[in-house]
C-alpha positions, 0 to 999 in steps of 0.5 A: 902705763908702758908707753910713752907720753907722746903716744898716750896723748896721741891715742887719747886725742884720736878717741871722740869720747875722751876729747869731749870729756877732757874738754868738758873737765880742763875747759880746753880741746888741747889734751896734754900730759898733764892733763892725763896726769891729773885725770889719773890721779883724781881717780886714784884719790878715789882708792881708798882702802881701810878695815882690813884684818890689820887695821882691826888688830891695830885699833884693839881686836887681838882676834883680827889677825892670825897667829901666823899673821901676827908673827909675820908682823914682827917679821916686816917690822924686824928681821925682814926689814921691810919696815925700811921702804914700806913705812907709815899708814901707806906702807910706804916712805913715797921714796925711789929706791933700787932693789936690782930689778931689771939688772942685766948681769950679762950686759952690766946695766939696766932694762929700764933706769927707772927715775934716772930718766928723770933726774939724770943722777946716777944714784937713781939708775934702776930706782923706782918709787915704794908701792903702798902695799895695801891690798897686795894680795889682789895686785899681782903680778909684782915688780914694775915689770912684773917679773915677780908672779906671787907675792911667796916669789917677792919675799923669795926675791928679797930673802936673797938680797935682791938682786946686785948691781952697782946701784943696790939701795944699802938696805937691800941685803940677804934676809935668810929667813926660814921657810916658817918665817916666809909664810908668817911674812906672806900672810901678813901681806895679805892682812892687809886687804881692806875694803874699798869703796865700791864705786873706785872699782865698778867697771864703767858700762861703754868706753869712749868712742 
């Protein structure tokens, strides 16, 4: 959230609204991290994404997925390799993993360690956790730091091998894909818009005072 959990806890602490409603949820006025946590994660079990043009193709409609769609499948599960990371119904193997994101080349480190500041292991210098890639195409910017402005920037950004430091995961490397190939690939990421419930998007009406 770009910030720290000190500060998270002490602004939400400072809004009336959200006291009352953590009281009422955890049954206790100390408002804690975990807490805020928790509240996070209910809500994003409530994300739930599916039919899209992809899972279509996938359950027997041949027609679901444009031929260009279809060639950048093979793309993501072959010559791209980004079948590595983002694996499974998800698209993604809820690994760490350092593509070269936020390196200073300049200053040899990074702008942000990503899960070494949790682990301390220097494996994890500049490792930060596969995104599904689900609906993509309506998340950008992309990147934890939102470096990367389109999703034709990302495939741009892993074509040529991200970006090098001591600590680049070994499946990150140079793709060369033609140009053709870039297209088939991004749109085969925007395949995968599904639709989602209403009610995980629907902006609420007043916030907390």
């Amino acid at each position: 959230m770009g910030f720290t959990h000190e500060g998270v806890v002490k602004r939400l602490k400072g809004i009336k609204g959200y006291r009352d409603q953590f009281k009422k949820v955890f049954g206790t006025e100390d408002l804690t991290i975990d807490h805020v946590a928790m509240a996070i994660a209910s809500y994003e079990r409530t994300i739930l994404s599916g039919n899209s043009p992809f899972d279509k193709y996938q359950a027997g409609d041949k027609t679901a997925l444009s031929e260009a769609a279809q060639r950048g499948l093979a793309l993501f599960n072959g010559k791209a390799n980004c079948f590595r990371c983002h694996t499974g119904f998800n698209f993604t193997d809820e690994g760490f993993h350092n593509i070269g994101v936020g390196w200073d080349s300049e200053k040899k480190e990074f702008k942000d360690t990503g899960r070494y500041q949790v682990t301390k292991e220097q494996r994890d210098k500049g490792a930060f956790k596969t995104p599904t890639l689900r609906n993509i195409a309506q998340t950008a910017p992309y990147m934890h730091d939102g470096s990367e402005k389109t999703l034709e920037d990302v495939v741009e950004y892993y074509d040529r091998g991200g970006t090098p430091n001591p600590y680049l995961a070994a499946e990150v490397k140079p793709l060369n894909l033609t140009a053709e190939e870039k297209k088939d690939l991004v749109a085969f990421l925007r395949s995968l818009t599904g639709e989602i419930p209403k009610a995980a998007v629907t902006e609420p009406t007043s916030f907390p005072q």
